[in-house]
ROVODREN-784740 format. One record per atom (N, C-alpha, C): z, x, y. Coordinates in steps of 0.2 Angstrom, whole numbers, plus 5000, padded with zeros to 4 digits. Each point is the difference from the previous one (the first is absolute). Layout:
BEGIN
ZXY ...
This chain:
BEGIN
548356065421 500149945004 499349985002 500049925000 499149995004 500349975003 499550035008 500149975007 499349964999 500149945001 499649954998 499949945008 499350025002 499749975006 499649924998 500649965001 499749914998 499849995005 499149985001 499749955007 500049934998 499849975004 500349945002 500550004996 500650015005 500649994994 500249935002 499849945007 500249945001 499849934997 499450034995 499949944995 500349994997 499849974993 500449984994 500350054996 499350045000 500150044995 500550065001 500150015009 500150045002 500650004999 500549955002 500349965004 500550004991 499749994994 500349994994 500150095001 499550055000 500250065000 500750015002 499849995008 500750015004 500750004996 499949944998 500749954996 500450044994 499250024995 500350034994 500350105001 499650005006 500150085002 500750035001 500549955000 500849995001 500150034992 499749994993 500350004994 499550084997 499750005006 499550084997 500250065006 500750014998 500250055006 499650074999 499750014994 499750084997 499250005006 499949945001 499550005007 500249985006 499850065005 500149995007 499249965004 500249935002 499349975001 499950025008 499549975001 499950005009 499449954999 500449935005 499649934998 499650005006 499550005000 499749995007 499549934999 499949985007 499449954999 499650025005 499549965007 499350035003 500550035005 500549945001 500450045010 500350094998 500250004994 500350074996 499350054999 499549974998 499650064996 499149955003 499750035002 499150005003 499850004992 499949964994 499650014994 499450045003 499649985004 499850005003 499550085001 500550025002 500050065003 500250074998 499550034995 500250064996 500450055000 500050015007 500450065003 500649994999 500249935003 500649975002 500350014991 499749974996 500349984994 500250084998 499650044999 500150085000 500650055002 500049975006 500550035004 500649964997 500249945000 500649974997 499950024993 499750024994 500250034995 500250054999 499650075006 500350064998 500850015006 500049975003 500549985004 500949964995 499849964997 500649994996 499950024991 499650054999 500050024993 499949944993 499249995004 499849924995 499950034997 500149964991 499750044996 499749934995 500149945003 499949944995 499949965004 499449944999 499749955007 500149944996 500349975002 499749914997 500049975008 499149984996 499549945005 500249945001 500349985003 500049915001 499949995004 499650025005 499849985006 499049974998 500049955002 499449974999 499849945005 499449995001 499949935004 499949954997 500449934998 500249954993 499749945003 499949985006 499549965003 499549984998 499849974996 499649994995 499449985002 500149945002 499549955006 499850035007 500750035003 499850025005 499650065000 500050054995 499650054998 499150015001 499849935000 499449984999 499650015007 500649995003 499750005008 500350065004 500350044996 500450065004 499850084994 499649974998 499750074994 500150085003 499850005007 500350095001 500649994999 500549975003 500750004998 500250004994 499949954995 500150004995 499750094995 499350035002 499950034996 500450085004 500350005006 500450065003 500649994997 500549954996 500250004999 500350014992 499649974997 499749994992 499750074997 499550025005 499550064998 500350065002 500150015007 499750055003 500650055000 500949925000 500550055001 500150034993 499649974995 500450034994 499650064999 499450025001 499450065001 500650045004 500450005004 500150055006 500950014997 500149964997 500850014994 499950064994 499349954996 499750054995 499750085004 499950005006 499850095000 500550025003 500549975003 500850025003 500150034993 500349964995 500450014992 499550044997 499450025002 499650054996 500350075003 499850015006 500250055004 500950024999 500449975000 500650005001 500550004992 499549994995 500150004995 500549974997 500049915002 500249944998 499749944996 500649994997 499749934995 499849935002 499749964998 499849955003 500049934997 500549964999 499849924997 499849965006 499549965000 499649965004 499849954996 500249955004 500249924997 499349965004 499449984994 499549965001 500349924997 499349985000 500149924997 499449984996 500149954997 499549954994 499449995006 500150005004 499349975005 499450054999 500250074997 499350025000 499749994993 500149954997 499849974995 499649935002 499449975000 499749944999 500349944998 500550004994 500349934997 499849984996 499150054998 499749954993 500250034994 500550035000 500250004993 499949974995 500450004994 500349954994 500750024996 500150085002 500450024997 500350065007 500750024998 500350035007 499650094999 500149975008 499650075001 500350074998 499350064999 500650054997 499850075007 500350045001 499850045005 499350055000 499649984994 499350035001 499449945001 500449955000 499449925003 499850025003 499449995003 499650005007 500249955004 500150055007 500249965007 499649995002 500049925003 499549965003 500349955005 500350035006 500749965005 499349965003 500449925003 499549955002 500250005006 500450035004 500349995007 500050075001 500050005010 500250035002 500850064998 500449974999 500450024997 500350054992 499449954997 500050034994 499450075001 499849995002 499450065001 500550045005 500350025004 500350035006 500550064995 500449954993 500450034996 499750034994 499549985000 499550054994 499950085003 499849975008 499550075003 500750035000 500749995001 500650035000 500150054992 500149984998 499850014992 499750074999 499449985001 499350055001 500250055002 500350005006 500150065004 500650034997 500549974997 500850064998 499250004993 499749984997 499750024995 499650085001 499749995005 499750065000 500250055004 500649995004 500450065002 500350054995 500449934996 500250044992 500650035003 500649975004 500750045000 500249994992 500250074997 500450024994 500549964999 500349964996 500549954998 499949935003 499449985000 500249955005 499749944997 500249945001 499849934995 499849945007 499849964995 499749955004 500349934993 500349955005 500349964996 499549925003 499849954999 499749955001 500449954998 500149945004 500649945000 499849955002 500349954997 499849935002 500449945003 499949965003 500549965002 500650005001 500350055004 500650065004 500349955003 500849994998 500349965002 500750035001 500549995005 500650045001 500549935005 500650035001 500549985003 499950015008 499650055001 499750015010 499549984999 499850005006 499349985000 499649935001 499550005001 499749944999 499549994993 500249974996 499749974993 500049944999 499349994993 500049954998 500849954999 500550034998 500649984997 500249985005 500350045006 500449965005 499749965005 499149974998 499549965004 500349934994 500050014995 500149954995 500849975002 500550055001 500549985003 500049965005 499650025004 500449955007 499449965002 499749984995 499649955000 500349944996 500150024994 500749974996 500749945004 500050055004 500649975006 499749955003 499150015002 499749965008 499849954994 499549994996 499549974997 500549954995 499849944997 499949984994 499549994995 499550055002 499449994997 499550075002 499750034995 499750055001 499450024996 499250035002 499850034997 499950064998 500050014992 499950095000 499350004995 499850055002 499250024995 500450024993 499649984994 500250014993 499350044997 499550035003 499450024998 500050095002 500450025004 500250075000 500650014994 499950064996 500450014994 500150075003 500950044999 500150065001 500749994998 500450065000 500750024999 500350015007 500649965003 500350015004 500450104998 500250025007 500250074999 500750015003 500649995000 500550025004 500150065004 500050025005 499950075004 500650044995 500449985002 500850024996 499550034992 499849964995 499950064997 499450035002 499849985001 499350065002 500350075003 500450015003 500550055004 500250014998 500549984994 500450034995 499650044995 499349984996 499650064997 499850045006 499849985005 499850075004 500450054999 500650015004 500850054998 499950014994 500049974995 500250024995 499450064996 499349985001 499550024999 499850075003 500250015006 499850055005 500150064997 500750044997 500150084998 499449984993 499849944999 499650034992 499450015000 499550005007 499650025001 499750055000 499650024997 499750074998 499250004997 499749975003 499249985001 499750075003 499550004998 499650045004 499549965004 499749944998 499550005005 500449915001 499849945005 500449945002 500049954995 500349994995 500049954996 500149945004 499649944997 500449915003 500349974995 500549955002 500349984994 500349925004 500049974994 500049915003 500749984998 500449985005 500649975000 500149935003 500149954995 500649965003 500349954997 500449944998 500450004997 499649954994 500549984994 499549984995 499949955000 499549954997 500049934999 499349985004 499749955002 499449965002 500449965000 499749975007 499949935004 499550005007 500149925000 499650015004 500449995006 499749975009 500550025006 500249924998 499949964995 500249945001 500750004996 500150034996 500550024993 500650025003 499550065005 500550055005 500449955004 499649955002 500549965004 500449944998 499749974996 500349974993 500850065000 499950044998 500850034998 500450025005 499750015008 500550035005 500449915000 499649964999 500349945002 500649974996 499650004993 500550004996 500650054999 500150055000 500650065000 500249985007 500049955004 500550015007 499849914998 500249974996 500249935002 499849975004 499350025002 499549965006 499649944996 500149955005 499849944997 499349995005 499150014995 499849985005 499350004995 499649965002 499550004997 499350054999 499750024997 499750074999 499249994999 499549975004 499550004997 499550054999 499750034992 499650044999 499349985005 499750055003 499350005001 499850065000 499249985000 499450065000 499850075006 499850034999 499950045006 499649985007 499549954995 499549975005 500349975004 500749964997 500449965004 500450045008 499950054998 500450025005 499750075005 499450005003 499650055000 500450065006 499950044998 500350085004 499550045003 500050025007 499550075000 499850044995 500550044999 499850044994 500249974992 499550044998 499949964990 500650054996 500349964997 500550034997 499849994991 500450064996 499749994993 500349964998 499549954994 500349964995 500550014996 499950074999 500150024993 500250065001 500750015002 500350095000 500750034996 500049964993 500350044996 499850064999 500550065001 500350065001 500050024992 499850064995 500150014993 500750065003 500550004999 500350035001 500250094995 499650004994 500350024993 500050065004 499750045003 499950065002 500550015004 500549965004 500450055004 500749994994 499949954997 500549994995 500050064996 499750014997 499950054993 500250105004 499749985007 499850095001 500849995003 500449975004 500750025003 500449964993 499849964999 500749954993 500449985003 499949945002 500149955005 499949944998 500449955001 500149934997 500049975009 499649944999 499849965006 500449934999 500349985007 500349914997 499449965001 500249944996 499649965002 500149985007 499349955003 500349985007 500249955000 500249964996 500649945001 500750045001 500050034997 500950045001 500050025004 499350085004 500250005006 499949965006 499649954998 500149955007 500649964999 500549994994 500549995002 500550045004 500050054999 500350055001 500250015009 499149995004 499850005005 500349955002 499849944997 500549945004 500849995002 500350054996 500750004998 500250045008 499650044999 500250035004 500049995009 499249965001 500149965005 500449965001 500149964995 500749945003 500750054999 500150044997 500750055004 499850015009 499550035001 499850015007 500049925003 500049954998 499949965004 500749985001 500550024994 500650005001 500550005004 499650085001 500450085003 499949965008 499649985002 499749985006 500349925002 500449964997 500449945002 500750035004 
């Protein structure tokens, strides 16, 4: 039996965990978010492992604030950094595995070709630096079994996302800009969570492997929205623009194709494209939006 401790279990990620955890009854979970569990706080995190017989952690607890990160950096990097140092020497001591969900952001975006997990990290923000220094430290603690998975453009049926920002703009606007100069693969939380479960008993690493997930295909955020609009019969005008056109606190990459061949080949896993699973996602909002008339 793995008695498996998911933090932030209130995001997307976490939130798709929850969902699927109904269909993986051979794990008994324990969803916590900050009010449930102090990342924070080492003891606290120790005491709740050896207290309910953790023997498996998945990380989704992060600060995703991207912009506002810039201005809140010890927040960002206590939460990004320091909780996942105090996870990683909990699950070292307690002798538990460890999947820990980073992002494309600790990459720069000068690529040409998608990134592979031994690229050098060069994070341009607050945030992507916050999640590298995260990294670093489950790196050099080294809990036995434990992986580091890096994602991009995470998109779910909870939450706040690109997708449901696209939606109810869709409703307000007849007219819209999106930047078409940032290039990446939208991610579905749903499958991201679904390889997690599924990937978890096969781990048997000795020291923290990382490996890049997300779903298949390239676009850009203009493409992205281009298709949420068209998959739901939204009539509405779509202009492509530049990043200069639309400037952000924090600098985001141009260029964060994910080489996935590595978590494919080592578990044997088939990835959707992300038009199917963004169809998929939208299918499922409009049932909820159903469910709720």
């Amino acid at each position: 039996m793995y008695n498996i401790l998911v933090t932030g279990s209130n995001g997307q990620l976490g939130s798709e965990l929850r969902e699927l955890s109904r269909d993986f009854r051979q794990y008994q979970f324990f969803f916590t978010d900050l009010a449930e569990l102090d990342v924070t706080d080492k003891n606290v995190i120790q005491k709740l492992i050896v207290q309910n017989q953790i023997n498996s952690i998945i990380n989704c607890a992060a600060y995703t604030a991207v912009d506002k990160a810039e201005s809140e950096p010890e927040m960002a990097d206590k939460i990004n950094h320091i909780a996942v140092k105090n996870l990683a020497e909990a699950a070292k001591t307690c002798n538990c595995k460890i999947i820990h969900i980073s992002t494309d952001y600790v990459f720069d975006g000068t690529n040409h070709q998608p990134y592979i997990e031994t690229d050098a990290a060069n994070p341009q923000s607050v945030y992507g630096s916050t999640k590298l220094a995260g990294e670093l430290a489950l790196m050099n603690v080294n809990p036995r079994n434990s992986i580091i998975i890096r994602t991009s453009w995470v998109y779910s049926s909870y939450g706040n996302n690109f997708v449901k920002t696209m939606l109810k703009q869709g409703k307000e606007r007849d007219e819209l800009n999106v930047i078409d100069d940032q290039i990446g693969t939208p991610t579905y939380a749903k499958d991201l969570a679904l390889v997690i479960l599924e990937t978890l008993p096969l781990l048997t690493n000795e020291k923290v492997e990382i490996y890049h997930f997300s779903n298949e295909g390239v676009c850009s955020w203009y493409d992205f929205a281009k298709a949420i609009f068209e998959l739901t019969d939204t009539t509405l005008i779509v202009n492509p623009i530049k990043t200069a056109q639309y400037p952000t606190v924090a600098k985001r990459p141009h260029y964060s194709i994910l080489n996935k061949s590595k978590i494919k080949e080592t578990f044997s896993i088939t990835i959707p494209h992300w038009k199917k699973s963004l169809k998929e996602c939208l299918n499922k909002l409009d049932n909820k939006n159903d469910s709720n008339i």
